[in-house]
C-alpha positions as CSV (number, residue, x, y, z in Angstrom):
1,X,0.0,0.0,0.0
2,X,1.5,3.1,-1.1
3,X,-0.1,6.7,0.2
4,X,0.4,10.1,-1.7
5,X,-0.5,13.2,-0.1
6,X,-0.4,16.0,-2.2
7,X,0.7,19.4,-0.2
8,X,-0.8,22.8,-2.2
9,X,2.6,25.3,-2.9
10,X,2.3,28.2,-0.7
11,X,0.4,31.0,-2.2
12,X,2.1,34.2,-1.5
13,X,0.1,37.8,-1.5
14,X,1.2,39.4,-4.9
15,X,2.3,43.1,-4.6
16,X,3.2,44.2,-0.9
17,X,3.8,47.9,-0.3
18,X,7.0,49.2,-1.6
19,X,9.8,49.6,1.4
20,X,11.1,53.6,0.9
21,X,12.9,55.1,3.3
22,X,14.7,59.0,2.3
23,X,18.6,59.2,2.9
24,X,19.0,61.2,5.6
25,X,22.0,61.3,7.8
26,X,21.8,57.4,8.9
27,X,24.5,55.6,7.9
28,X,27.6,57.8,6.7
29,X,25.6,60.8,6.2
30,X,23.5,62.6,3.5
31,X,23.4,61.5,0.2
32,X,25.3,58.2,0.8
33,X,22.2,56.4,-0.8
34,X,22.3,53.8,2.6
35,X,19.6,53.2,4.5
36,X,18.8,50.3,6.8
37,X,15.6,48.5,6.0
38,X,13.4,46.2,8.0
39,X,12.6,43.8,5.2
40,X,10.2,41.9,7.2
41,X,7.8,44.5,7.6
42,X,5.4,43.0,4.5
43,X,6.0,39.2,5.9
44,X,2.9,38.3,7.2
45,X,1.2,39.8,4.3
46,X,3.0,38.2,1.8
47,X,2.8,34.9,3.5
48,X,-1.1,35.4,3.7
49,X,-1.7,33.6,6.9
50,X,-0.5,29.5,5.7
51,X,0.5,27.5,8.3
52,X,4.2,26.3,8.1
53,X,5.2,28.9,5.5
54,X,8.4,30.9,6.2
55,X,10.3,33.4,4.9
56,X,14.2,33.7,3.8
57,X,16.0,36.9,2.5
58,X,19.0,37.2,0.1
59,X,20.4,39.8,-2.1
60,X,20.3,38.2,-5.7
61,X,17.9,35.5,-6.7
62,X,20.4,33.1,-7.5
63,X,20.8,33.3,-3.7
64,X,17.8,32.7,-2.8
65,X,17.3,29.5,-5.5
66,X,20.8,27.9,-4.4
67,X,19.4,28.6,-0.5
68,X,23.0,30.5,0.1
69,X,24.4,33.5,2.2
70,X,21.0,34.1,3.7
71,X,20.4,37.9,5.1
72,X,21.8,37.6,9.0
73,X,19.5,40.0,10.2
74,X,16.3,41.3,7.8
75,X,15.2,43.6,10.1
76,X,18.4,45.8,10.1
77,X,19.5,45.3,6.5
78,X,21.5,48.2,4.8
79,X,21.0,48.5,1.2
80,X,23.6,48.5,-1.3
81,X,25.1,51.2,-2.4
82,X,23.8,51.3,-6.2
83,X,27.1,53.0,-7.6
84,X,29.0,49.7,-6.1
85,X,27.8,46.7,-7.0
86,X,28.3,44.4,-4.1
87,X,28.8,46.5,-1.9
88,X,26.9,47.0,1.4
């Protein structure tokens, strides 16, 4: 006897609020285009209330598909700065 329980993919809320935050004096200082974001502030939106769902953060998508170099802390992530590549 062989038993098959098929488990529905989670079904994420599309389109949670942009995160915007203005550069002010914060990390270096004005105009330094870093900010820290709390990047779990749409989480329980997005994860639309299913049980056993939870949430990982990385900087590129290939990241996140290969499950490395997880965000440490994704309530106190600093962006990068856009003129450096890879840099944070």
């Amino acid at each position: 006897t062989v038993t098959i329980r098929v488990i529905p993919n989670p079904s994420p809320s599309p389109d949670p609020v942009d995160l915007e935050l203005c550069d002010d004096i914060e990390i270096v200082g004005p105009n330094d285009l870093l900010e820290t974001f709390d990047l779990t502030q749409n989480e329980a939106f997005i994860i639309n209330g299913e049980v056993g769902v939870t949430a990982s953060y990385y900087i590129t998508q290939d990241e996140a598909i290969m499950g490395n170099n997880a965000i440490v802390d994704p309530t106190m992530h600093v962006n990068e700065d856009p003129a450096t590549p890879g840099v944070a």
